[in-house]
C-alpha positions in Angstrom: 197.7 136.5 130.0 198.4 134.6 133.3 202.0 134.9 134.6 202.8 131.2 136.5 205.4 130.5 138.8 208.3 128.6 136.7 208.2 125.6 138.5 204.5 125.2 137.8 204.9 125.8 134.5 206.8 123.0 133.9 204.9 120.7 136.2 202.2 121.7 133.8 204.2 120.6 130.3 205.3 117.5 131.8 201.4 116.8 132.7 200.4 118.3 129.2 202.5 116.0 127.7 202.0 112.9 129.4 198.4 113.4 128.1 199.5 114.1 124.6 197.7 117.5 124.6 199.2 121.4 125.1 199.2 122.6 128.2 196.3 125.6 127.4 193.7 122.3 126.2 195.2 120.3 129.8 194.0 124.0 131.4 190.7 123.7 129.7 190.0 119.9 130.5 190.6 120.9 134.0 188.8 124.0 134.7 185.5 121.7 132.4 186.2 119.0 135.3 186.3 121.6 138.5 182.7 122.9 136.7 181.0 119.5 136.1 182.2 118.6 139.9 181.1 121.6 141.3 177.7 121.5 139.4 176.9 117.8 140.4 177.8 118.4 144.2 175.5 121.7 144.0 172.9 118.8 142.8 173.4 116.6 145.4 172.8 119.3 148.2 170.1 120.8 146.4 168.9 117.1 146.3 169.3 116.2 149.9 167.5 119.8 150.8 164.7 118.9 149.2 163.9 115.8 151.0 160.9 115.3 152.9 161.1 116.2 156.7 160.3 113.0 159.1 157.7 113.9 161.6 159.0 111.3 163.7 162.6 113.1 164.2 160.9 116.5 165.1 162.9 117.4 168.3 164.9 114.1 168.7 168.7 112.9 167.9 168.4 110.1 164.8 171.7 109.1 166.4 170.1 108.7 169.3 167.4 106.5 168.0 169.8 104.3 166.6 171.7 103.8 169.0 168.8 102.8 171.5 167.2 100.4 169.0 171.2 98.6 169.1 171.2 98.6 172.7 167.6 96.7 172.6 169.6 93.5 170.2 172.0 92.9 172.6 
């Protein structure tokens, strides 16, 4: 059993009851939304880590490169 500060608590009702649910299922629904969250964001890095490395950036600032190729419209 968790022991909540009082004023939490009943920030928690008034949010359980707003979604018509107790506050233990509101709990629930939250800590399943953190997990999905967290999951999808550990996707997304694992995602990104796995691109392809671009020979053509080896040793040189993309930021750089971008800004150069800007300077050369104007």
């Amino acid at each position: 059993m968790l022991t909540i500060d009082p004023e939490l608590e009943l920030k928690l009702k008034a949010l359980a009851e707003q979604e018509h649910s107790s506050p233990d299922e509101f709990i629930k629904r939250l800590i399943n939304h953190y997990i999905q969250q967290k999951q999808e964001s550990e996707l997304l890095i694992s995602l990104v880590n796995d691109l392809p490395k671009i020979a053509c950036f080896n040793h040189k600032d993309p930021l750089d490169i971008q800004r150069k190729l800007r300077s050369e419209w104007n």
